[in-house]
C-alpha positions in Angstrom: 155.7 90.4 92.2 154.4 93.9 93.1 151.0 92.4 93.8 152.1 89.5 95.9 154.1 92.1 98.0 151.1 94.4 98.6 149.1 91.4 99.1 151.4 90.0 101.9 151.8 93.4 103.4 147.7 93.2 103.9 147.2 90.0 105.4 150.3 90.7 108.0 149.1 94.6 108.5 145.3 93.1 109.4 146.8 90.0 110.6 144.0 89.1 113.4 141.3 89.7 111.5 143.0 87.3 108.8 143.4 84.6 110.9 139.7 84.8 112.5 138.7 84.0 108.9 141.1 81.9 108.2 140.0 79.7 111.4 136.3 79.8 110.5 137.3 78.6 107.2 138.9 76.1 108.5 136.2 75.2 110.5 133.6 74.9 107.8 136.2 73.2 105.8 136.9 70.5 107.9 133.3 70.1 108.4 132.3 69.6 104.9 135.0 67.4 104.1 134.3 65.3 107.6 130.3 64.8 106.6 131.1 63.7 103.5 133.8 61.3 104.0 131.7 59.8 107.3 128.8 59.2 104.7 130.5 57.6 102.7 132.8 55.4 104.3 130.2 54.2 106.7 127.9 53.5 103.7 130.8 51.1 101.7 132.0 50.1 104.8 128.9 48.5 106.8 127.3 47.5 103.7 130.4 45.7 102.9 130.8 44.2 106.2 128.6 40.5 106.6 130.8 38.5 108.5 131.1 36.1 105.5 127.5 34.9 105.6 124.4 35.3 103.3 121.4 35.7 105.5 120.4 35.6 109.2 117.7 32.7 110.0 115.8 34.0 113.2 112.8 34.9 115.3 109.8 36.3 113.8 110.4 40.1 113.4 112.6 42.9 111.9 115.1 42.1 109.6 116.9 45.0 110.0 116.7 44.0 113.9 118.5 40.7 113.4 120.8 41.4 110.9 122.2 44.4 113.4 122.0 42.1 116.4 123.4 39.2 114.8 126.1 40.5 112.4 126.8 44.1 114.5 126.2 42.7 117.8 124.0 45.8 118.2 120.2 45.9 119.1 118.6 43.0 121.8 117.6 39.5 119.8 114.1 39.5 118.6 113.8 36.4 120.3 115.2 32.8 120.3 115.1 29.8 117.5 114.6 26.2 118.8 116.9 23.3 118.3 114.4 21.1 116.0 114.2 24.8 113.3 118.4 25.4 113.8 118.8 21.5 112.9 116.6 21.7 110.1 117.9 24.6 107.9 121.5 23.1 108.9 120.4 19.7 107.1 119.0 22.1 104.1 120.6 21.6 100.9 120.2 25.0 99.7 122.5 25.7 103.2 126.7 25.4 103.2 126.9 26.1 106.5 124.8 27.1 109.4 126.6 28.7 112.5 124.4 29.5 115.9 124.8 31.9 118.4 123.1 33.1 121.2 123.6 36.4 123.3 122.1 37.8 126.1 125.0 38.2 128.3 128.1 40.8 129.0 131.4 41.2 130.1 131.7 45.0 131.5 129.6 46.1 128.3 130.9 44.0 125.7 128.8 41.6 124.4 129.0 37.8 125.5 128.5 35.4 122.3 127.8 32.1 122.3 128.5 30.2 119.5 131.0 27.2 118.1 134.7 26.6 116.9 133.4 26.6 113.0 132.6 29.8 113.3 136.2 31.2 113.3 136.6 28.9 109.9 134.4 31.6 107.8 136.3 33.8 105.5 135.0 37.2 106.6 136.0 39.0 103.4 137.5 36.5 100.3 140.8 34.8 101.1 140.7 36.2 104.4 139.9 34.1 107.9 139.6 34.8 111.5 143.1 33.9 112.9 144.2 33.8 116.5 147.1 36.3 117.8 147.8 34.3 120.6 146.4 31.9 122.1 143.9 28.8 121.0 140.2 28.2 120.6 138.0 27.6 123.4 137.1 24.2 124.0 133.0 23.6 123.2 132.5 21.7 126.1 134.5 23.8 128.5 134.4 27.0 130.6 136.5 29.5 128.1 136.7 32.3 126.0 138.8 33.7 123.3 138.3 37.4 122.9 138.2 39.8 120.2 141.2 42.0 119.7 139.2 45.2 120.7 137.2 44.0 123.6 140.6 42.5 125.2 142.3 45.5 124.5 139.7 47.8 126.2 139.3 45.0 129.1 142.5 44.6 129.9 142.4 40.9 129.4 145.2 38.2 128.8 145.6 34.9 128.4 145.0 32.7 131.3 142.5 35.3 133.3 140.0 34.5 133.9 136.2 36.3 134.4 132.6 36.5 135.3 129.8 37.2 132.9 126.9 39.6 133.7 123.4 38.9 132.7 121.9 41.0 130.1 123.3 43.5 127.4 123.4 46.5 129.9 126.5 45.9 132.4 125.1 46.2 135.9 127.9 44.8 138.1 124.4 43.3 140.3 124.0 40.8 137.5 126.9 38.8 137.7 126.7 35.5 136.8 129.2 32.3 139.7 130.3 31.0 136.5 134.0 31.5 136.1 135.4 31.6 132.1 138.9 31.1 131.6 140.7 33.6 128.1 142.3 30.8 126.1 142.7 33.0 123.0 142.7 36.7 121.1 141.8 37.1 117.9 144.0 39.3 115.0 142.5 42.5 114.4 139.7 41.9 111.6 138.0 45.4 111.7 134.7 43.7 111.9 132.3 43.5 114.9 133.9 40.2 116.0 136.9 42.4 117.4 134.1 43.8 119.8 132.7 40.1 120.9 133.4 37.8 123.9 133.3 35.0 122.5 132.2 31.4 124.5 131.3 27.9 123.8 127.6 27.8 123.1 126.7 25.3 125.5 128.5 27.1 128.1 126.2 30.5 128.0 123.1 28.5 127.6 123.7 27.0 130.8 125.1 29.9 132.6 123.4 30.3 136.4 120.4 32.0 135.9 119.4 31.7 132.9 116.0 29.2 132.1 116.7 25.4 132.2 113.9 25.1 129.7 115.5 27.2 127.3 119.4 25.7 127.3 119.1 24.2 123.9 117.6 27.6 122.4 119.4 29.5 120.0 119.4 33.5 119.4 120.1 33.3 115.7 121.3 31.1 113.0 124.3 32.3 110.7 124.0 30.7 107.1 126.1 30.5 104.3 124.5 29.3 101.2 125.6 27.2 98.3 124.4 29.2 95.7 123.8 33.0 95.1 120.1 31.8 94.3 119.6 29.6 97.0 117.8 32.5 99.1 115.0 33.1 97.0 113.7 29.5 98.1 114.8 30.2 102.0 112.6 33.3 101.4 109.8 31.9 100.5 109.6 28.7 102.7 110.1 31.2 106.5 109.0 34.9 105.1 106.2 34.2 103.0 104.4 30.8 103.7 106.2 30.5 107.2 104.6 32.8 110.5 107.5 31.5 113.5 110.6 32.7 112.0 112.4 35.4 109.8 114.9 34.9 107.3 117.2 38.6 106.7 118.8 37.8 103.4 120.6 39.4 101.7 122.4 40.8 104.3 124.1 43.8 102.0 120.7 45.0 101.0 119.0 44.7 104.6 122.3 47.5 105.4 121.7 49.6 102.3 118.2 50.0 103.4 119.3 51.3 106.6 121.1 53.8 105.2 118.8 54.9 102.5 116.2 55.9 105.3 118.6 57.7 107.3 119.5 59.4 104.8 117.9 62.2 105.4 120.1 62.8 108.3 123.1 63.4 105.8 121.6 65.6 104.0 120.6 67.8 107.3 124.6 67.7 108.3 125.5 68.1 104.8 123.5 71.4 104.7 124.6 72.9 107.6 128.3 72.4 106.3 127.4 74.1 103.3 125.9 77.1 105.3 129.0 77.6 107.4 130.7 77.7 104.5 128.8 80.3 103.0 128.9 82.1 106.3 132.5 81.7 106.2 132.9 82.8 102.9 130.8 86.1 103.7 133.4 86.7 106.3 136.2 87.0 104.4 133.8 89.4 102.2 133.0 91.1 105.0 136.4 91.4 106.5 138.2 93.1 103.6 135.3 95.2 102.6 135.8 97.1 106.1 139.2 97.3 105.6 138.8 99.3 102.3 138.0 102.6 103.9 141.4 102.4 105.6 143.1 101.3 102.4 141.7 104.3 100.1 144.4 106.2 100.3 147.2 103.3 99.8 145.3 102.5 96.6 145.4 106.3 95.4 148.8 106.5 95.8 149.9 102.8 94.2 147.4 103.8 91.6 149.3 107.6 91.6 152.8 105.7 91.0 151.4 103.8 88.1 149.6 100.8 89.0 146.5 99.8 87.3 142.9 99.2 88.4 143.0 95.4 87.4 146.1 95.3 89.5 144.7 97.0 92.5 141.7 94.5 91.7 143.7 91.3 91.3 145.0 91.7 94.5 142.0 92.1 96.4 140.7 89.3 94.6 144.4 87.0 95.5 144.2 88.6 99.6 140.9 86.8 99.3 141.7 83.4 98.0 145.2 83.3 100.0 142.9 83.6 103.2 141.3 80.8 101.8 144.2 78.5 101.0 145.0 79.2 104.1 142.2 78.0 106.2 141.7 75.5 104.4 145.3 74.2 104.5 144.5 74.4 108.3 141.2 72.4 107.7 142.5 69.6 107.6 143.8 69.9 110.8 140.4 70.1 111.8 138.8 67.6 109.4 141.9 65.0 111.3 140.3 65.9 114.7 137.2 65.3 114.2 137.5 62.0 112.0 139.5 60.8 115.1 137.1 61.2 117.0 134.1 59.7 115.0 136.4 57.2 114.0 137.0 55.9 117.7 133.1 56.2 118.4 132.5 54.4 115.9 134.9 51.9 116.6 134.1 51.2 120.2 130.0 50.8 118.9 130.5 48.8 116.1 134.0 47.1 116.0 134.2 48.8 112.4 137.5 51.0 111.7 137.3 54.2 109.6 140.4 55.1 108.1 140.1 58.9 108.2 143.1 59.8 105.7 142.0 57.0 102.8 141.2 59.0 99.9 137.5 60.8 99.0 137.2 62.7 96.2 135.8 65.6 98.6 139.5 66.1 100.1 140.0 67.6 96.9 136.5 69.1 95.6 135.6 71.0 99.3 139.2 73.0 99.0 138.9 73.5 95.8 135.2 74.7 95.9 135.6 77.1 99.6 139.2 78.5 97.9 137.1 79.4 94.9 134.1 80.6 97.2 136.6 83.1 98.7 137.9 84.4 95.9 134.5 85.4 94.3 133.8 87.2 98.1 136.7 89.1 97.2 134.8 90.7 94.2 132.9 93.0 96.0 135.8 95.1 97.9 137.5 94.7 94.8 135.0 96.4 92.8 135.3 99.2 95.5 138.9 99.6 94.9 138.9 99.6 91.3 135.9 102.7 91.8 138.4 104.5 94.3 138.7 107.8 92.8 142.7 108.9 92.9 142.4 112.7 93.0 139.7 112.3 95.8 141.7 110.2 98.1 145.3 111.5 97.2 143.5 115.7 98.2 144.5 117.0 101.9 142.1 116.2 104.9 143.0 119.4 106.8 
């Protein structure tokens, strides 16, 4: 009890400079823990997410660019896919189902999708469909819309309003299409990119005002589900390797993983500076009761006079030290909650994908752990000063 008394007494006697280092512990805690939960999240999480379909039939090009334009909404199509190609892989055998889109268009920034009422009978994830929270489906052959939950949230869009489209992915309110689309439905929350879409009959942005006549029965990208887990090798070979026009991204997962594994570089970068701050936060609790020991010389000569021992005077340098670090990094997860919020709604409004900052990662448990640990070996040093604290030396008049 004696220690934790003298130990309390410290951190409230040098109160400001504990919680300076408490803060920038909590800082670099909240950082570590953030870097590595982002990482991995975002990896399970996109690599996870394929809209319920096995590959992504389109122009010739990059298969990362299709599958992020056609499945993320993200990137500019590679090009378009005629009617005669989309009708022939939807008459394949090796081919369940084969969904079009096309894009090109806007509402305010979020993408305009053309594509047909079947697509909303995919299961995005097993067991699990798109479902409409109010509302109905948009007629193919008419002027309307149906809305994903985030894009009608953001646009302030209801049933029965109605809009104009812009031309292009970019919103420039100069682009605006006379074609008037009227909201017959909203889509359920799916934390996919659909919640991100506009979605339209395909016929109706194919013939929007502007765009080429010669083009209207054009598609962006085909949307396949296969019958078998085999069936793409054949689809591989047939359009990647004795085809030239068009390019097949399957598997869809792997395309993702991909991604990631070449940016991964870039985790590593942020997962490096966390581990520096820590340090540097670390040395600052070092720092910050090593100065304090010239002050405290004589307090330790004279608990040391009543009776105390050195590993006493040493255990509670070494507990000031890692109670400065529970304590930040209690408070880091204050700051790992801000700035998961934050990332979290970036991420959200980009990609239509959710984080969910406060499901489990084993580093919410390993970063505290580790940094309360880190803190207590700082401690070491002004602890082996204390224990070297001569008691006759310190206890002898100054004047």
């Amino acid at each position: 009890m004696t220690i934790f008394l003298i130990v309390r007494r410290s951190l409230r006697q040098h109160l400001l400079s504990t919680v300076i280092t408490a803060l920038s512990i909590a800082l670099a805690g909240g950082l570590l823990i953030s870097v590595w939960v982002v990482k991995v999240q975002s990896k399970d999480t996109f690599t996870q997410v394929n809209s319920g379909f096995d590959a992504v039939l389109g122009a010739r090009g990059s298969k990362l660019q299709l599958v992020l334009n056609s499945i993320f909404h993200l990137e500019a199509s590679p090009g378009n896919v005629s009617a005669a190609d989309y009708e022939f892989i939807k008459r394949n055998r090796l081919v369940k189902r084969a969904i079009p889109i096309a894009v090109g268009d806007n509402l305010r920034g979020f993408r305009i999708v053309g594509t047909i009422p079947e697509m909303f009978d995919v299961e995005y994830a097993p067991g699990r469909k798109y479902v409409l929270e109010e509302g109905k489906l948009f007629d193919p052959d008419a002027k309307e819309a149906v809305l994903g939950n985030f894009a009608a949230r953001k646009l302030g869009l209801k049933i029965g309003d109605t809009f104009h489209p812009f031309h292009g992915l970019v919103y420039s309110a100069a682009n605006q299409h006379p074609d008037v689309f009227k909201v017959t439905g909203i889509l359920a929350s799916s934390n996919t990119p659909i919640d991100k879409v506009v979605w339209i009959p395909i016929h109706g942005l194919q013939t929007l005002g502007g765009h080429d006549p010669k083009l209207a029965t054009d598609v962006s990208a085909v949307l396949i589900q296969l019958r078998t887990g085999t069936a793409g090798f054949g689809l591989d070979i047939m359009y990647n390797r004795q085809g030239n026009r068009l390019t097949l991204a399957w598997p869809i997962e792997s395309i993702i993983a991909d991604l990631f594994s070449k940016i991964s570089w870039f985790d590593q970068v942020l997962a490096l500076i966390a581990y520096l701050v820590a340090l540097v936060s670390a040395a600052g609790v070092l720092v910050s009761i090593y100065n304090s020991m010239e002050a405290r010389r004589r307090d330790i000569a004279i608990l040391r006079a009543l009776g105390a021992r050195r590993r006493a005077i040493v255990g509670a340098i070494v507990l000031e030290a890692t109670s400065i670090g529970i304590i930040g990094m209690a408070l880091s997860f204050v700051v790992y909650g801000g700035i998961l919020m934050v990332v979290a709604a970036i991420v959200r409004a980009q990609t239509g994908v959710r984080l969910e900052p406060w499901k489990y990662n084993p580093a919410m448990l390993w970063a505290p752990l580790g940094m309360i640990a880190l803190c207590a070996l700082s401690g070491l040093v002004p602890a082996w000063k204390a224990y070297r604290t001569d008691v006759a030396e310190n206890l002898a008049p100054t004047s």
